[in-house]
C-alpha positions as CSV (number, residue, x, y, z in Angstrom):
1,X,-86.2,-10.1,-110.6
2,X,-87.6,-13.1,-108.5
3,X,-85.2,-15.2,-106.3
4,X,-86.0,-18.5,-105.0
5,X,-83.0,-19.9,-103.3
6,X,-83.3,-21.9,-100.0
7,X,-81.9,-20.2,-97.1
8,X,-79.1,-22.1,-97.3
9,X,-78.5,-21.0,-100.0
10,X,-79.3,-17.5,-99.8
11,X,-77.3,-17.5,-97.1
12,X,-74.1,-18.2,-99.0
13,X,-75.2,-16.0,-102.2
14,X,-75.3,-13.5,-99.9
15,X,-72.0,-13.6,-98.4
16,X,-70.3,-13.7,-101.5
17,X,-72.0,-10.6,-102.6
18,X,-71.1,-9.1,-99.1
19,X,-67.7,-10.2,-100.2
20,X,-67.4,-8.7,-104.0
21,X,-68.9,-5.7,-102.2
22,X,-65.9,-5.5,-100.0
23,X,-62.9,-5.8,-102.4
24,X,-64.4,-3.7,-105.1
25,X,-65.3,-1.0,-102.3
26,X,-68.9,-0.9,-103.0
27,X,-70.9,0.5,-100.1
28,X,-73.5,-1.9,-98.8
29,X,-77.1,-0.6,-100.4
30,X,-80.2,-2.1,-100.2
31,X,-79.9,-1.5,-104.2
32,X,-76.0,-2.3,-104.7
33,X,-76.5,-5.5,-102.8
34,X,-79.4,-6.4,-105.4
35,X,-77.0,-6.0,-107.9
36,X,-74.1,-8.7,-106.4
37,X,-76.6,-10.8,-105.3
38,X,-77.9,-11.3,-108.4
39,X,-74.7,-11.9,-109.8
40,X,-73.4,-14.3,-107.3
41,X,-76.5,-16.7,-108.2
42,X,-75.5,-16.6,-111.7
43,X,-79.0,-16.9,-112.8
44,X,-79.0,-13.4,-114.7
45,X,-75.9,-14.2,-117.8
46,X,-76.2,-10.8,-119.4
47,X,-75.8,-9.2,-115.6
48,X,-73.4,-11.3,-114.7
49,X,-71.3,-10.9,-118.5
50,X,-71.5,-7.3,-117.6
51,X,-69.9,-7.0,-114.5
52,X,-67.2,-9.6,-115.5
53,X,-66.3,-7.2,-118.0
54,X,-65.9,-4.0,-115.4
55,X,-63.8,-6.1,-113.1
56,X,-61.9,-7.2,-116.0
57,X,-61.5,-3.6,-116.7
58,X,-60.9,-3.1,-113.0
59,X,-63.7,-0.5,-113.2
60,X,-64.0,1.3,-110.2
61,X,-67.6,1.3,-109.1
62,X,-68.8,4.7,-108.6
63,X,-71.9,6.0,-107.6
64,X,-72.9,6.7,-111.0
65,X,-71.7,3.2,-112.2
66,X,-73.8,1.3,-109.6
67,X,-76.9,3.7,-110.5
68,X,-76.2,2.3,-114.2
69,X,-76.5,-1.0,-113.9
70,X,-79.2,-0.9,-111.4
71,X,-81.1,0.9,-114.2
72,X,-79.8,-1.4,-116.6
73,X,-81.3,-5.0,-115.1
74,X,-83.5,-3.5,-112.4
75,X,-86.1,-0.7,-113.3
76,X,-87.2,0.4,-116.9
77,X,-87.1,3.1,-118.3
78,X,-90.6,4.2,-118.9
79,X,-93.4,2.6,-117.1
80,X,-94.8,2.6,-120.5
81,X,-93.4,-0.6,-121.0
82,X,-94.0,-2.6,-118.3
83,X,-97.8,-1.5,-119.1
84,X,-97.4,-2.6,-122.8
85,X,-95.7,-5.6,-121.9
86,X,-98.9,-6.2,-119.7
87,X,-101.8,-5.5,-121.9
88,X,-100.0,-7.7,-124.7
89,X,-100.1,-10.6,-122.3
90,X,-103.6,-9.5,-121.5
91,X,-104.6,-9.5,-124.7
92,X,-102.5,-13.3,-125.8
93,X,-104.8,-14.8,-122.9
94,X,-107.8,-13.5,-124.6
95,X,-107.0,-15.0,-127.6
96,X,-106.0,-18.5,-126.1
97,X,-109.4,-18.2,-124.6
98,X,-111.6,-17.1,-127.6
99,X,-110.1,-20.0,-129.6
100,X,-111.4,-22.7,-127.2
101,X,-114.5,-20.6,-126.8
102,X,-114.8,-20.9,-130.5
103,X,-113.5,-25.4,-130.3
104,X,-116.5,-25.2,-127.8
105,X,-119.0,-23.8,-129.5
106,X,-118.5,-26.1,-132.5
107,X,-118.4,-28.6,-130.4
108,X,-121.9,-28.1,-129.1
109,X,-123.0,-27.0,-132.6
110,X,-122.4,-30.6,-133.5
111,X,-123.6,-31.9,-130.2
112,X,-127.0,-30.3,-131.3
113,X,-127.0,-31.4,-134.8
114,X,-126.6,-34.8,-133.9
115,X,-129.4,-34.9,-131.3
116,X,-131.4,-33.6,-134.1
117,X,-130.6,-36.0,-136.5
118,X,-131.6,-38.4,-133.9
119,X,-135.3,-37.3,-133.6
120,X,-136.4,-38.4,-136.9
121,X,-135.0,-42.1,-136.1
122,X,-136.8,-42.0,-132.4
123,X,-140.1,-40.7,-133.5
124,X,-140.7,-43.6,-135.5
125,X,-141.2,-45.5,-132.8
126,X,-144.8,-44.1,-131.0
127,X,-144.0,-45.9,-128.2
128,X,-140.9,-43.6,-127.6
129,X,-143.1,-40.8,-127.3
130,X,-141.4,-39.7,-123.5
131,X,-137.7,-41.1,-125.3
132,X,-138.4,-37.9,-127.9
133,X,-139.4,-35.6,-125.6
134,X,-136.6,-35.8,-123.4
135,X,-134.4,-35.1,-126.2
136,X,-136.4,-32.7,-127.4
137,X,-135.8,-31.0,-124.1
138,X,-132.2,-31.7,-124.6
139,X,-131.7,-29.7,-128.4
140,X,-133.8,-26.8,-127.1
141,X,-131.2,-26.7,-124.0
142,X,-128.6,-27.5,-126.5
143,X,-129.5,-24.2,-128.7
144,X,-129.9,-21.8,-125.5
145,X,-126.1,-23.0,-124.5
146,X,-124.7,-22.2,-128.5
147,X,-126.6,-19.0,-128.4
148,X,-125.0,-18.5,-124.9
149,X,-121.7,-19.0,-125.7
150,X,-122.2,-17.1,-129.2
151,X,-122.9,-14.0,-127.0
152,X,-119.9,-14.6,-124.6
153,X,-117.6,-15.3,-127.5
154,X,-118.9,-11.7,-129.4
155,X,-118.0,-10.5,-125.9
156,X,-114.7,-11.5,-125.7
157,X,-113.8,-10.3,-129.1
158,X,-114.9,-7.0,-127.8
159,X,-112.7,-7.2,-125.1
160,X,-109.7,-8.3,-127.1
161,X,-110.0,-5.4,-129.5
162,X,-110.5,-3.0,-126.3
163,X,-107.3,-4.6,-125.3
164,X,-105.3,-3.9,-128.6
165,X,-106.7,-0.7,-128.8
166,X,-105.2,0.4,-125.4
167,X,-102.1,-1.0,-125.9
168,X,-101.9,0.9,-128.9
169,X,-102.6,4.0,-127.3
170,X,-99.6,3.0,-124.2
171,X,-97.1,3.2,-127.6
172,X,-98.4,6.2,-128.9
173,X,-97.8,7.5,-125.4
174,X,-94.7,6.2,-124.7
175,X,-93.8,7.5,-128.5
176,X,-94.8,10.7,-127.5
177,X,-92.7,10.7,-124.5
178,X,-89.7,10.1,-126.6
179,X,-90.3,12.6,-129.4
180,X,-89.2,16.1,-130.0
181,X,-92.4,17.9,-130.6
182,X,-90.9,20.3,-133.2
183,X,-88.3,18.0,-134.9
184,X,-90.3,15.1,-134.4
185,X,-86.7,12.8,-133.6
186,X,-86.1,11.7,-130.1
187,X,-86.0,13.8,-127.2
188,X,-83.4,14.4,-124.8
189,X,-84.7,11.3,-122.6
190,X,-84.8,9.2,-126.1
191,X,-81.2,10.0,-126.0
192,X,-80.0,9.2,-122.1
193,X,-82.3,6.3,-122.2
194,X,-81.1,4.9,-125.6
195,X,-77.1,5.6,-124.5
196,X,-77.1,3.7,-121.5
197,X,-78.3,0.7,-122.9
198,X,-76.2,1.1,-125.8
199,X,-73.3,1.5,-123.7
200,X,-74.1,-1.8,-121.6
201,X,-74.7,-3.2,-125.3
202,X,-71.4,-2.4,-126.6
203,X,-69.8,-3.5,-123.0
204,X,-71.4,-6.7,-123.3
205,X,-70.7,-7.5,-127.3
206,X,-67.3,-5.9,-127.0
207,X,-68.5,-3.7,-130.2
208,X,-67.4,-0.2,-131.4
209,X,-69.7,2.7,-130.2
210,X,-69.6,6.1,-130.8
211,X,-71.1,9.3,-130.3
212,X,-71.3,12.4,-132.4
213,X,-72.4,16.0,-130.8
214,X,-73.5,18.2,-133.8
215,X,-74.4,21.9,-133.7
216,X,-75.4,24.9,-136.1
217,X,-73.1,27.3,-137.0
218,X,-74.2,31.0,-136.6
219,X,-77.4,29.8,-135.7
220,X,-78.0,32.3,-133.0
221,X,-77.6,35.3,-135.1
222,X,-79.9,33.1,-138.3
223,X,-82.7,33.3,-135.7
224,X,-82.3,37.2,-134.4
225,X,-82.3,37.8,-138.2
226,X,-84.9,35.9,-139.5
227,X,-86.8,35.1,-137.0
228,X,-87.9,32.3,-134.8
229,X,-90.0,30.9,-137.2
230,X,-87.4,30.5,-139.8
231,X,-85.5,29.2,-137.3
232,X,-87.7,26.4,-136.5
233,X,-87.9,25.4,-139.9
234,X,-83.9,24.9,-140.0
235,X,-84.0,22.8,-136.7
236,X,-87.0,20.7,-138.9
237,X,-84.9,20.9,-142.0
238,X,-81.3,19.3,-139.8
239,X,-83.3,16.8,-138.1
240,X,-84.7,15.5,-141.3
241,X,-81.8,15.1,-142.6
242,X,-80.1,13.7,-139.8
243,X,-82.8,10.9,-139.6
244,X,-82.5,10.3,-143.2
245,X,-78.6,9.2,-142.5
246,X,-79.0,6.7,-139.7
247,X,-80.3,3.2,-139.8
248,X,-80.7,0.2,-137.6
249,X,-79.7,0.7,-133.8
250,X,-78.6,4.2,-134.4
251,X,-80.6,7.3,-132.7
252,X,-80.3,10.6,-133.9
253,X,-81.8,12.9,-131.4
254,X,-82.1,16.4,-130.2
255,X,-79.4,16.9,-127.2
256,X,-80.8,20.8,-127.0
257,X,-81.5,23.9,-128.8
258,X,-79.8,24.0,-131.7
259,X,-77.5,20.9,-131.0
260,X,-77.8,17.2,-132.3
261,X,-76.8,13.7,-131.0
262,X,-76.0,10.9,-133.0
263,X,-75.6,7.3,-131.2
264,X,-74.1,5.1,-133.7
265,X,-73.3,1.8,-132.1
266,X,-70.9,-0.9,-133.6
267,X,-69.5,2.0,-135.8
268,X,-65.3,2.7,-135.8
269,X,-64.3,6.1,-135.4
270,X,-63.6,6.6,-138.7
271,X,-66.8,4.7,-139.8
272,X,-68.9,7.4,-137.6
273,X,-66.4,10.2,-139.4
274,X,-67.7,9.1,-142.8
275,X,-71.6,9.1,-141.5
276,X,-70.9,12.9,-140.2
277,X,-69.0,14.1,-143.3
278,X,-71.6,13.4,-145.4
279,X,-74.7,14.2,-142.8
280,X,-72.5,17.7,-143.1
281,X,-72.7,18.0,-146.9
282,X,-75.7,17.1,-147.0
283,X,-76.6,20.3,-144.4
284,X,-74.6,22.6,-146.2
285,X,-75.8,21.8,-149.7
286,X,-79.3,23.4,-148.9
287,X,-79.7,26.7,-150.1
288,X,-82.5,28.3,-147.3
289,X,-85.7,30.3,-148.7
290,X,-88.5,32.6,-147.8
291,X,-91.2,30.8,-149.4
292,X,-93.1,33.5,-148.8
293,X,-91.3,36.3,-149.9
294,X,-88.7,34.3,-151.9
295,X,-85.8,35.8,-150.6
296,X,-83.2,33.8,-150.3
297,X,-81.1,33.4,-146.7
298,X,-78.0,31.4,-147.2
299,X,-77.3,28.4,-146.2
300,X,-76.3,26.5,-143.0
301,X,-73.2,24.5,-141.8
302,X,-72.9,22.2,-138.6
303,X,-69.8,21.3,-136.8
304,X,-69.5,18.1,-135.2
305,X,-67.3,16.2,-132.6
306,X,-67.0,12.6,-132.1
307,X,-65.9,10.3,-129.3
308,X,-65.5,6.5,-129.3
309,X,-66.7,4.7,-125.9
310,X,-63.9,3.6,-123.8
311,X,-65.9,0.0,-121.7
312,X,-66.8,0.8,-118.5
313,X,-66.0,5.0,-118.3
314,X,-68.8,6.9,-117.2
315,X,-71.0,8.9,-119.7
316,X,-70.6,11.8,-118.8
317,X,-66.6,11.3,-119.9
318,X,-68.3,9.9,-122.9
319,X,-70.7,12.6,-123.6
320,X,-67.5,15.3,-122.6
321,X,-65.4,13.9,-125.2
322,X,-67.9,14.6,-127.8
323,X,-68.2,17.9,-126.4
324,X,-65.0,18.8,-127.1
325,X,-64.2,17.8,-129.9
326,X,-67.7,19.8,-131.1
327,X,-66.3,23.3,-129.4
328,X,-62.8,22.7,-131.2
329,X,-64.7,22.5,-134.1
330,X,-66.5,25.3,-133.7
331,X,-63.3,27.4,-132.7
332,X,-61.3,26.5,-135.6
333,X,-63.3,27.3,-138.4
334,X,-66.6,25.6,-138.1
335,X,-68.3,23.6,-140.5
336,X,-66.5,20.1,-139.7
337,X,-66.2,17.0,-137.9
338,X,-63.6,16.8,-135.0
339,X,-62.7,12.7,-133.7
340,X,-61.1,13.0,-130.0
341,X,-57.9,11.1,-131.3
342,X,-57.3,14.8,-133.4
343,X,-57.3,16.5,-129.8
344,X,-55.4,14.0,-128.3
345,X,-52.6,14.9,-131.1
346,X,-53.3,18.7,-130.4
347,X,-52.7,18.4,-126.6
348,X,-49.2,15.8,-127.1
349,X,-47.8,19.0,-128.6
């Protein structure tokens, strides 16, 4: 972010940061003063709308919390993008510049056809003989500069295709960077990355978000008894399906080992309910087989817990929530999908 107040000012932005600062008990960090800075200049709405609503909320501003929305409006997340971002402006210059490489060229193309047109008319008269051989010059120069800027345009092209092809290769890294390699969803960082903003997101819009935690039953003792390989496969075979059951803004991801994440923004509880009941039947509906050998293994169950995010409470109370409802799961039976508001009933008695 760029500021270009007078000192003036500056002066007075920053004293009314300094002041926020104060009241809300937020030390005084080179980084946390970015923050209220920006927001008493007003020049940043979505920063600003943000932090409205955590006062409104009267959020207390943690450590955590001011790390958050300095990652939010300050850094990205993967320096991938900033380098995308620049080789796609790269590459829009090199365009703007091929196409009046290419106005220029016709224009000198016509330039020389003219001039050419004009010999026949000037040779009639023999006493124009120095006339004509001045513009002779003048096509022959004419040719060398469409011939020239032929060559520099072909260059340029080059150049420009260079330039897609590495920014190409920046989303294929940054791609990578995101994917599991064995499940081939997103990755742990996929997942902190994508919650964050969604969580700013759902802050800002005031929508529904929630969270699902999902984790194989048994699947501990499936891999001593099959084998890793196997095992594998069932990870593949969960994530496949898990990905099949999300669309738009959602993220299913792999939170670790044999557990799952589901980010499902403006989703109701019981909306987010529905998508794991049926991501669940859908799990324990296949039957699992040795292609090999043929033999057949059983199936597989998951249990799942689900939270909704509360604006402005850390996500790691988020993530917790989920969490628990998960383990209850998993302690009462298995192979179902716990929402907090059930624990909340459990613990009232």
């Amino acid at each position: 972010m760029e500021y270009s107040e007078g000192i003036e000012l500056a002066q007075e932005y920053a004293e009314r940061a300094l002041d926020i600062m104060k009241s809300n008990n937020i030390p005084a960090t080179p980084r946390n003063f970015a923050i209220w800075y920006t927001y008493a200049n007003e020049k940043y709405p979505d920063l600003k709308k943000t932090l409205d609503v955590l006062i409104s909320n009267k959020q207390v501003f943690t450590s955590q919390k001011n790390d958050e929305v300095y990652d939010k409006f300050f850094t990205n997340s993967d320096e991938g993008i900033a380098l995308q971002e620049t080789s796609q402006k790269i590459e829009s210059q090199v365009g703007r510049v091929l196409d009046m490489m290419g106005d220029a060229s016709g224009g000198v193309a016509d330039f020389g056809k003219t001039l050419t047109e004009s010999l026949g008319a000037l040779t009639d008269s023999k006493g124009l003989v120095g006339i004509r051989e001045a513009v002779q010059s003048l096509a022959l120069e004419t040719q060398k500069m469409q011939k020239s800027n032929s060559a520099l345009q072909s260059k340029l092209k080059e150049s420009s295709q260079e330039i897609a092809s590495l920014r190409k290769n920046l989303e294929d890294v940054q791609r990578e960077a995101m994917t599991d390699a064995l499940t081939g969803i997103a990755n742990r960082k996929m997942f902190d990355t994508t919650l964050r903003q969604r969580a700013m997101e759902a802050m800002e819009d005031g929508e529904p978000l929630c969270l699902a935690l999902a984790d194989i039953d048994f699947f501990k003792k499936f891999n001593d008894t099959y084998g890793h390989q196997t095992g594998d496969q069932v990870l593949k075979l969960v994530a496949n399906i898990l990905q099949g059951n999300v669309k738009g803004k959602d993220l299913a991801a792999r939170y670790g080992g044999e557990e799952f994440a589901l980010i499902l923004p403006t989703t109701k509880l019981y909306d987010a309910k529905t998508v794991c009941d049926h991501i669940r039947n859908a799990v324990s509906t296949k039957r699992i087989r040795n292609r090999t050998t043929g033999e057949e293994m059983g199936n597989i169950t998951l249990s799942i817990g689900v939270a909704l995010y509360h604006p402005g409470e850390s996500l790691t109370d988020f993530i917790s929530r989920s969490d628990e409802g998960l383990y209850f799961a998993k302690g009462n039976g298995r192979n179902q999908t716990v929402l907090e508001t059930q624990l909340e009933v459990i613990n009232a008695d």
